[in-house]
C-alpha positions in Angstrom: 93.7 118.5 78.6 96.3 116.1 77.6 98.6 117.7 79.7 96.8 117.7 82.6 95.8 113.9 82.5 99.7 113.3 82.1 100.6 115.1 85.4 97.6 113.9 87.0 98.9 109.9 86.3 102.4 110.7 86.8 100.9 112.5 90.5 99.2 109.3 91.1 102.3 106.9 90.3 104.6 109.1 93.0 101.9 108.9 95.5 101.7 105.0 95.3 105.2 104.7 94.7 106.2 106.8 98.6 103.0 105.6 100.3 103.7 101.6 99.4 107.1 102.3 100.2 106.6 103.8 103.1 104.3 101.2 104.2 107.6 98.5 103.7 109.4 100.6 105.3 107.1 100.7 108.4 107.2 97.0 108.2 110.7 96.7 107.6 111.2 98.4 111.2 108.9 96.0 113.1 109.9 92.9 111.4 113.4 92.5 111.3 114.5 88.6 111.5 118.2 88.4 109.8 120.2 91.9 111.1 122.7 91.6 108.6 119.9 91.8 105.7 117.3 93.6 107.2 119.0 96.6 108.8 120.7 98.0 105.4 117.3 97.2 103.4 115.2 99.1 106.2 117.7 101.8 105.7 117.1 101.9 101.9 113.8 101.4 101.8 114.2 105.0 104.3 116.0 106.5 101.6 113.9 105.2 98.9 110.8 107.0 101.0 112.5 109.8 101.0 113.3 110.2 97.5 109.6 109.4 96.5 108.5 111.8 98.8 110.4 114.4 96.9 109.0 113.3 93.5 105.4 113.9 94.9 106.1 117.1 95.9 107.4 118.2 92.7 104.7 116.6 90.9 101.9 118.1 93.2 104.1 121.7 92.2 103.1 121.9 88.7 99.9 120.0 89.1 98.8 123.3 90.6 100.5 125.3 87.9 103.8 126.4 90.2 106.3 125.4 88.2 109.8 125.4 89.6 112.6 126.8 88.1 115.3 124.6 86.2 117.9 124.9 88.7 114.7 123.4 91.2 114.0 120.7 89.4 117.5 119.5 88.5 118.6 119.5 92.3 115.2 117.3 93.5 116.1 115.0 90.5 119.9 114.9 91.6 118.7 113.6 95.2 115.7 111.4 93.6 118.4 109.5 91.9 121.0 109.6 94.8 118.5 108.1 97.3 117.4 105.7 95.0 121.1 104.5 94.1 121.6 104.0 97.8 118.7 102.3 98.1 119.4 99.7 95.8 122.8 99.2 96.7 121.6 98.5 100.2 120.7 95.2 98.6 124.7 94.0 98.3 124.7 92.4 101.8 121.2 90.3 101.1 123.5 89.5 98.2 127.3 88.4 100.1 124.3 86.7 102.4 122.0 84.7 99.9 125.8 83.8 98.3 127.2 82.6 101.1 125.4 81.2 103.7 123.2 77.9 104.5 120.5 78.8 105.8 118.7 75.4 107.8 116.4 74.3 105.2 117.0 75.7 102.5 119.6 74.3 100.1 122.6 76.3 99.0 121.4 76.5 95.4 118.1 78.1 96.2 119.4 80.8 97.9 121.7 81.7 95.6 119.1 81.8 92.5 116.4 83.5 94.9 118.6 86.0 97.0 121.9 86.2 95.5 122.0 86.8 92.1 119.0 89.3 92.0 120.2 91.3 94.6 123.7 91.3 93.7 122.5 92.6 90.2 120.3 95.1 91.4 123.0 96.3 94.3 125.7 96.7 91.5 123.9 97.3 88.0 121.6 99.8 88.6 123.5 102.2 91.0 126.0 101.9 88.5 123.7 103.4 85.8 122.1 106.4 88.4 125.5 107.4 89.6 126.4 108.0 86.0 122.7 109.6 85.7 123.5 111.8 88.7 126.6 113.3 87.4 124.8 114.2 84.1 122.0 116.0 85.8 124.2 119.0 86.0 122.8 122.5 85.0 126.5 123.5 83.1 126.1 120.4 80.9 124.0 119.4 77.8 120.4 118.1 78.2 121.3 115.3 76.2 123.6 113.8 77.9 120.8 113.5 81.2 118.4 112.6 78.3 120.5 109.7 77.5 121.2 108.2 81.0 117.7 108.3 81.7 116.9 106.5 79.2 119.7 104.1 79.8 118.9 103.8 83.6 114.9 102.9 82.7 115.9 100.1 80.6 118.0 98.9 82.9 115.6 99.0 85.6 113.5 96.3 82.6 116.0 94.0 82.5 117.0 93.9 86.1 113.7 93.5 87.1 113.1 90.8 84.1 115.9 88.9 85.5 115.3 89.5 89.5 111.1 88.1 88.9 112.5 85.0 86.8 115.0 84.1 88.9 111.8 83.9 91.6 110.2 81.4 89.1 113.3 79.5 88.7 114.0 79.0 92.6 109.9 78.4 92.7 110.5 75.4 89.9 113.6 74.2 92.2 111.9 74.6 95.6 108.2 72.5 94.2 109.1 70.8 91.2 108.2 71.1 87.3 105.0 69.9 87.8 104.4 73.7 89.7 104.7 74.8 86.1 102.5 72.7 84.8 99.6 73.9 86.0 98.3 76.7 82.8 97.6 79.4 85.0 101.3 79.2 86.4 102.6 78.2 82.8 101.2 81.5 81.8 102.7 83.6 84.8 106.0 82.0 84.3 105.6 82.8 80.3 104.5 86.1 81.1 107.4 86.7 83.2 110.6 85.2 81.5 109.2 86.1 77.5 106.7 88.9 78.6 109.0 91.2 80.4 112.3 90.3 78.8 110.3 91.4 75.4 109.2 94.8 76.9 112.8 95.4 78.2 113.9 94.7 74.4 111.5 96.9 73.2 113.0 99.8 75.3 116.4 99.3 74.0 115.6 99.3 70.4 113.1 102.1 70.8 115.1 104.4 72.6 118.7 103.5 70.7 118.2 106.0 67.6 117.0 108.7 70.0 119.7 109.0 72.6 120.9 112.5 71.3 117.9 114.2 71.6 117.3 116.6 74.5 113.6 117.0 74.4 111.4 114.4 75.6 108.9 114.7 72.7 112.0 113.8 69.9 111.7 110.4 71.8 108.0 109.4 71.2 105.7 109.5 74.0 104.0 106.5 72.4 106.4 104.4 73.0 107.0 105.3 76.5 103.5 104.7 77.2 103.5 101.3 75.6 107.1 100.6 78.1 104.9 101.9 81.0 101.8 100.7 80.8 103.0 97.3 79.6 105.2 97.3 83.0 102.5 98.7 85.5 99.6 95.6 83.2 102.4 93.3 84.0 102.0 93.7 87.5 98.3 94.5 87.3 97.9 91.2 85.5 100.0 89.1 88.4 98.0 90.1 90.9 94.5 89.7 89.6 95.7 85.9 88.9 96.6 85.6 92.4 93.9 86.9 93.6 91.1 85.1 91.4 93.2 81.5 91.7 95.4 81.7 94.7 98.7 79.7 94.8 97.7 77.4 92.1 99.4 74.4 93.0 99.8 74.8 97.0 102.3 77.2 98.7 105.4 78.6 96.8 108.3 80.9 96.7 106.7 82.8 93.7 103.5 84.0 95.4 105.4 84.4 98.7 107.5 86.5 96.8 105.1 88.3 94.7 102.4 88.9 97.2 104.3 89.5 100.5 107.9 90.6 100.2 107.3 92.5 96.5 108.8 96.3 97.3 107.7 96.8 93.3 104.1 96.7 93.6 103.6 100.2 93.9 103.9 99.7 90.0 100.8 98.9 89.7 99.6 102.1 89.0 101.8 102.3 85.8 98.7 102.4 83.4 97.2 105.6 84.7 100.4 107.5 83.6 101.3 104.9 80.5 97.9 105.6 79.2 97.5 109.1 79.0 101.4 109.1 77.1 99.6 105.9 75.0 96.6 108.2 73.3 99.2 111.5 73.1 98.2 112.8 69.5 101.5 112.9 67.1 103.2 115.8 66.1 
């Protein structure tokens, strides 16, 4: 029964995860504004589609009990992870552009904390990390050696996105002022953000640093990768639901312009339905 609850969240994550992507990518297409930004992120956010499209499909497979074989499921992973590498390293030329240009407007400095660094780290980082990921996921080696780079890549994903939503809050404080912060329900947000995610992406690393070696998913406690998860997906959960009770506290901002409108992550909001079920596994 546990089993089944597993695939059933883990179903339910991929759907979100292609059909909110798909739904950027749809309005990627019909809103471009800045060519040299928004043509390579509408073609990763294509790719991105695609490879989430591949992940429901292999999810829906043993949801009904037709399992694939190895060989199967170690090709769809190989172009889950390639199409998801490209996708992010689509973001390197809203990087060179939030670096590098003025935009009328906006000072230098802001685009550089809100556009710049975060995509440059998420264009470079974390293909880094799936490319390596990619190579491993190779049928003729060991299943440790995936086991580890999967691991790695997921905790990388925590700290990039730790550092990619902060640096929202920091160009937010630069853009409005401290006082933006000093509202409680916005102190909380920011806390939330800059302590609250940077502690879950800590978490990770220590969890997963003794287990690296093991090639079966159970040896690294299912537990704890349902804490990560649902933690994550409540993060996001939690963001909203502020957002939507209080609106922009304070007048309009960067943060919930960012959050609300031009988030391509909140498709993790269904984290908890696949964290839980991992949470309440009984140990073995």
């Amino acid at each position: 029964m546990a089993t089944v609850k597993i695939k059933v969240g883990l179903f339910l994550v991929a759907l979100s995860w292609f059909s909110y992507t798909l739904y950027r990518f749809a309005l990627s297409i019909t809103g471009q504004i800045v060519s040299f930004t928004d043509v390579p992120g509408t073609i990763g956010l294509g790719f991105r589609s695609a490879g989430s499209f591949i992940a429901v499909v292999v999810i829906l497979f043993y949801l009904v009990k037709r399992d694939l074989s190895a060989p199967e499921v170690i090709m769809s992973l190989r172009w889950i992870v390639a199409f998801e590498a490209i996708y992010f390293f689509c973001f390197l030329q809203s990087a060179i552009w939030g670096l590098a240009t003025v935009f009328p407007g906006y000072p230098r400095e802001l685009l550089i904390v809100s556009t710049g660094l975060p995509c440059l780290a998420e264009a470079l980082v974390i293909p880094l990390v799936l490319t390596k990921l990619f190579l491993e996921l190779n049928p003729k080696k060991a299943a440790s050696g995936a086991t580890k780079w999967a691991l790695i890549a997921g905790t990388t994903y925590l700290f990039v996105f730790w550092f990619n939503y902060t640096m929202q809050w920091i160009a937010a404080l630069m853009d409005t002022g401290v006082r933006f912060v000093l509202y409680p329900i916005n102190a909380f947000g920011f806390a939330l953000t800059a302590v609250g995610l940077l502690g879950v992406a800590f978490y990770a690393a220590l969890s997963f640093r003794r287990t690296l070696g093991s090639e079966k998913l159970t040896g690294l406690g299912l537990r704890k990768i349902g804490v990560i998860v649902t933690a994550v997906g409540l993060y996001f959960d939690l963001m909203l639901l502020l957002y939507l009770l209080f609106g922009s506290v304070g007048g309009y901002n960067m943060w919930h312009t960012f959050f609300v409108y031009h988030n391509v992550d909140l498709w993790c909001l269904a984290f908890p339905v696949a964290g839980l079920p991992l949470l309440f596994q009984p140990q073995r």
